[in-house]
N, C-alpha and C positions, 0 to 999 in steps of 0.2 A: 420773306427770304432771310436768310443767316446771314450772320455776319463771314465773309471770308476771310484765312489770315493765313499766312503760310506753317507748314505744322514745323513744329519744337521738336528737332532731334532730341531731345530728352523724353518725351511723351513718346515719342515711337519705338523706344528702344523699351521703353514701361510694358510698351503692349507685345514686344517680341521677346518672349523667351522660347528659347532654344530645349526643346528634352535632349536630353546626353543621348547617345546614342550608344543601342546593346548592342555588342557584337559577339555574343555569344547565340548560334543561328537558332538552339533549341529554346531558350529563355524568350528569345525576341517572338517565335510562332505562338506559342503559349500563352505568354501575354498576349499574343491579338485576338486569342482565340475569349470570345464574350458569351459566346452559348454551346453544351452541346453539339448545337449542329457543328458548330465551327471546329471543334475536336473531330469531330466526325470526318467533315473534308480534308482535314491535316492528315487524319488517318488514313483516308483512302487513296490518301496521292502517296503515300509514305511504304503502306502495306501491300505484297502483291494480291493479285486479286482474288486467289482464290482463299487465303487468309484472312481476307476482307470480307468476304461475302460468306465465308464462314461464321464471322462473326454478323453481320449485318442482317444478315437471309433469313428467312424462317420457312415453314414447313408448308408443301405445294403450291397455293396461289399466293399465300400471303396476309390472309385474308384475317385470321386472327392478329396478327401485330398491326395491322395497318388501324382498324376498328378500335384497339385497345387504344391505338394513338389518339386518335379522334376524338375516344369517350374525353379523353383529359382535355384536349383542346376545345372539345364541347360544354365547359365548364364558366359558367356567370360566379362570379364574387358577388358578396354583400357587404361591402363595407359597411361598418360602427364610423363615429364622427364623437369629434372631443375626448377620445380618451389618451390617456399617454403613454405614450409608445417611443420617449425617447431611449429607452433601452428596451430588448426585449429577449426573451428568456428561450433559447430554442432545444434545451435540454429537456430529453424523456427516459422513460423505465422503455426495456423492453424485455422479454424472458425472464425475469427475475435479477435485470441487472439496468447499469446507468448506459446510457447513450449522450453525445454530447451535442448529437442533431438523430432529429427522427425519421435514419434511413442508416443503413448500415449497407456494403458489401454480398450482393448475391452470389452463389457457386456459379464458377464457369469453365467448362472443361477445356482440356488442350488449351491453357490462356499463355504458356511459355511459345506458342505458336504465335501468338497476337507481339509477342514480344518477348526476349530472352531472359528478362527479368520476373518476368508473369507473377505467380503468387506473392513473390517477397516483396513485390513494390506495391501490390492491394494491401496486403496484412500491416507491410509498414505505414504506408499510407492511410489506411484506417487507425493504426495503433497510434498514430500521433495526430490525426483529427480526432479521435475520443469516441471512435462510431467501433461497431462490430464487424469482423470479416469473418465469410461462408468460406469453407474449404469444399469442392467438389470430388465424390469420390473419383473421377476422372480429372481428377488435379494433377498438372506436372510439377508440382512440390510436394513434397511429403507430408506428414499429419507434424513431423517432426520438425522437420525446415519451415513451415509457417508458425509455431510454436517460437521457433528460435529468430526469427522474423518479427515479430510480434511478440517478446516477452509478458510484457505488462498490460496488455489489451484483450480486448475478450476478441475470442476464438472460436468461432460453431462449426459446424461438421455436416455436410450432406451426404448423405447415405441412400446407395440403391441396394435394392435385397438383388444381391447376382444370385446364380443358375445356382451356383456353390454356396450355399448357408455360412457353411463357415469362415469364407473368405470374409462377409458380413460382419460377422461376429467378434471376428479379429481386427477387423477396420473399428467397430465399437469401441472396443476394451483399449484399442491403441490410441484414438480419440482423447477416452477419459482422460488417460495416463497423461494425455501431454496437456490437460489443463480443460481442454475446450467444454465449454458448459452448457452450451445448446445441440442439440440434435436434429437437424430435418430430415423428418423421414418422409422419401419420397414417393408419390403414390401415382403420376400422373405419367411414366415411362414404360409400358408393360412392354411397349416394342418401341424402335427406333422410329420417327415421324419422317416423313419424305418431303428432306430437305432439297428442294432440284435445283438451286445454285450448283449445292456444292455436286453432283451428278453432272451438270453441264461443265464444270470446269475440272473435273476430272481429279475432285479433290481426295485426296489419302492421308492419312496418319502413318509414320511421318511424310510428310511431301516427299513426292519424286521429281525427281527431276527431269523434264522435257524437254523439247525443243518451245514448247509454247509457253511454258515455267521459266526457261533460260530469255526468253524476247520479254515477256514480264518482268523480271529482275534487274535488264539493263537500266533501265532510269532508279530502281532501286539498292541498289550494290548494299549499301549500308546493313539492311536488312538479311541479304544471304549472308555477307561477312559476319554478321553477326548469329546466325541461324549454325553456320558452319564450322563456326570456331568455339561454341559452347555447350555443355554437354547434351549428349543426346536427349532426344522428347520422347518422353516415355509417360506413364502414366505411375506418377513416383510412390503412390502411397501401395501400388499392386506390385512393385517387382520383382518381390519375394514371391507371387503366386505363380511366375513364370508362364508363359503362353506367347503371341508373338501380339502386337497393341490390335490387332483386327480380334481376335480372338478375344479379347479383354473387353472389348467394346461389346462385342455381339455377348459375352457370359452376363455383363451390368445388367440386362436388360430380361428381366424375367416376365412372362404374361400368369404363370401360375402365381405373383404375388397378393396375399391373403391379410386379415385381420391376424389369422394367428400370427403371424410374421411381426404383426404392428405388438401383437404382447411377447413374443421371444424379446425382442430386442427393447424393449419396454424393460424386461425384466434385468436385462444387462447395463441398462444408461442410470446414472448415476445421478443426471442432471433434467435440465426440460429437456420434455419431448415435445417436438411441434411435426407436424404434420403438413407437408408443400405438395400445392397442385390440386386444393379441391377446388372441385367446379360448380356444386349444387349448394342449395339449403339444405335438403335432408342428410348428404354426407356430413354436414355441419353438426347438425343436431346429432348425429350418429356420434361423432367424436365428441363432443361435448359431453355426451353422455358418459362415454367411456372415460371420461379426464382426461383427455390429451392437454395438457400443459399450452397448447398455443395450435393456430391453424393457418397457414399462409395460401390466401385466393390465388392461383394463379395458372396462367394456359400454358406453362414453361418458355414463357417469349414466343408465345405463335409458331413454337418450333415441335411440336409435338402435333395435334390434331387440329388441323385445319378449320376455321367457322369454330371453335370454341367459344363458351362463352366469354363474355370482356369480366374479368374482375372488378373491374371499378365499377362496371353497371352491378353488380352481382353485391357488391358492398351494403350499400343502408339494407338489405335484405336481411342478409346474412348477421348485421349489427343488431338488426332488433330480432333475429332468432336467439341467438346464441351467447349476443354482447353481454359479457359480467361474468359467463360461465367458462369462457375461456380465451386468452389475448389472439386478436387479430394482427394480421401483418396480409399486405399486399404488396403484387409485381406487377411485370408485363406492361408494358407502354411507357416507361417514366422516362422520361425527358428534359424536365424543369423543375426547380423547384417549387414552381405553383401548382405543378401535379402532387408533387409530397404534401405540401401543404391543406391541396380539396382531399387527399385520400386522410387526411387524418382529420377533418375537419369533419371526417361523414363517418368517421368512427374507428376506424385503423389505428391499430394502438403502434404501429410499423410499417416502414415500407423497404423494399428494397430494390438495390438498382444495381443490375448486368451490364447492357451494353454499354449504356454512359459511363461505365469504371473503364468499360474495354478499346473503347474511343480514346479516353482517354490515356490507357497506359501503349495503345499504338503511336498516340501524335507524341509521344514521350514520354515510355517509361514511368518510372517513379515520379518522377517531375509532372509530366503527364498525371497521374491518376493524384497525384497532390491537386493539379489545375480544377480534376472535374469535381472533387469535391468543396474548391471554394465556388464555383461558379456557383453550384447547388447553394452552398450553404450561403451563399449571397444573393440568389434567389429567391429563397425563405426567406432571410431576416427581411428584406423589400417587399415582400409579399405581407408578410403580418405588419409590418409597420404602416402598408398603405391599407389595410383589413382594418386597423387599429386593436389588435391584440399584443396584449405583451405578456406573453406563455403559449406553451405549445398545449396547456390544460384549459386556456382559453378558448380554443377552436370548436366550432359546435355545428351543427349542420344547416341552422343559418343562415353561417355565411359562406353556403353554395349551393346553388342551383344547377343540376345535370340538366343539359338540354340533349335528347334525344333523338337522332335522325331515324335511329332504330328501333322497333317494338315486335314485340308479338302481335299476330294479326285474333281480333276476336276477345 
């Protein structure tokens, strides 16, 4: 048995310190938020629902993001042992340029809905972590206010070939002009996917107002107030083509889009062209062949066609088709940065991340999408430090093992 003795006010006051306490209420959420998810539930108490589930939902059952989530969580490590790892290097190339983590900013349309500050707080947010931000052509900022938003950062540009060619081609040239050096061209939209959240909740661009929209709002006030008192939502980079935003949605979205399309606009970009939304090997090999400049795997967030294939399954495939002849980038499911990490580790020369920026710029704006990219990027460095790599050129397929719930039968 121990010895007993009464304790030393001095020892007890050793082991109490006090944290100061924040009282600033957005700083204080933020900080508590540790993952992802936890952005995500800030966001969904924060954003009305039908905002949220615009952002969160994907296309009929679900069935493609819920899978894509899995593949990554279906992921064994292989850690290495004795090497050093007291620092480690988590900078890459991607498109012919620097990244200062290997994941950049995905396009995401209507994102001044998710939040009033929408693009300017990605592009900044991105421009001062050292990563890349997508502009969506269904961006509510302009090709020019994310420009000015991001002076000094790189810039990329996602492109749908609308009904009107030339609206296209004018979004191109206006691209170039204001800097941006990458191009996704996107192939995986011929028609709108049936997203049935946003159908059950009676979702529109821009919102209407309800009586069921108005009983949502009440624990939200911050959110209309802020919704109402800023400029209109519009789709900023089209306002010159005039139409009303229903109309502009249904013209983006063309089924007659062609190869020829991918060399018109080939002929016009100045910079890389990559190419979002393959789903096979042989469309790989197909572009490969042609030069596309980069190819990003992805099912559009399980928001386009249902039961699509998972990009990350589709990965070491498509790396040993193709890998060396043209840079990979993947999406769709990323959540952590142990997903970034096994996606580059199995040969993704990039990845990129949607809804994690969009979690985050709901629980808090700028601040917000500041949050979810250190979480990420705190994610990675913990990840390779416990891998025992120290570079992102280190990573190799090794050190991961896909486990499979899913296969082809036969």
């Amino acid at each position: 048995m121990p010895d007993r003795q009464f304790p030393k006010p001095d020892e007890i006051f050793e082991l109490m310190r006090f944290k100061k306490p924040e009282l600033n209420a957005k700083k204080r959420r933020l900080a508590a938020a540790l993952t992802i998810s936890d952005l995500r539930d800030i966001a969904r108490r924060r954003t009305p629902r039908a905002a949220f589930d615009y952002t969160d939902g994907a296309a009929e059952g679900e069935i493609s993001l819920a899978r894509a989530r899995q593949a990554f969580e279906d992921v064994e490590f292989n850690p290495s042992i004795l090497r050093d790892v007291s620092t480690v290097d988590t900078s890459t190339t991607a498109f012919g340029g620097p990244s200062a983590l290997p994941f950049g900013i995905a396009p995401t349309g209507f994102t001044r809905l998710m939040h009033t500050e929408g693009e300017t707080a990605g592009a900044g947010a991105a421009g001062a972590a050292g990563i890349p931000f997508t502009l969506s052509t269904l961006g509510t900022t302009s090709i020019e206010g994310v420009r000015a938003a991001n002076p000094a950062g790189r810039n990329w540009f996602q492109l749908y070939v609308m009904r009107d060619r030339e609206v296209s081609y004018e979004l191109t040239r206006r691209a170039a002009a204001a800097g941006f050096d990458t191009l996704f061209f996107t192939v995986d939209a011929p028609i709108g996917g049936a997203r049935l959240r946003d159908k059950r909740n009676g979702f529109s661009i821009p919102p209407q107002i309800t009586l069921g929209t108005v009983v949502n709002a009440i624990p939200r006030p911050w959110w209309w107030w802020d919704f109402l008192t800023t400029p209109k939502l519009e789709f900023a980079s089209l306002t010159s083509t005039g139409g009303t935003v229903g109309e502009l949605l249904d013209a983006a979205m063309d089924p007659s889009i062609s190869f020829k399309d991918l060399d018109v606009i080939r002929g016009l970009w100045p910079g890389k062209l990559v190419v979002k939304g393959v789903q096979n090997v042989e469309d790989c090999r197909t572009l490969a062949d042609l030069g596309v400049d980069g190819i990003v795997l992805s099912n559009h967030g399980g928001r386009q066609l249902d039961r699509a294939p998972v990009p990350f399954y589709l990965l070491p495939e498509v790396v040993k088709a193709v890998g060396g002849r043209t840079e990979i980038a993947i999406d769709t499911g990323i959540m952590d940065g142990a997903d970034i990490v096994a996606a580059i580790a199995l040969g993704a020369q990039f990845t990129l991340v949607g809804r994690a920026y969009l979690y985050g710029l709901m629980a808090g704006g700028r601040a917000g999408v500041d949050r979810t990219i250190e979480i990420l990027r705190d994610q990675i460095v913990r990840t390779m430090k416990l891998l025992q790599v120290a570079s992102i050129a280190e990573l190799n397929p090794g050190h991961v093992t896909q486990l499979r719930r899913l296969g082809p039968i036969g």
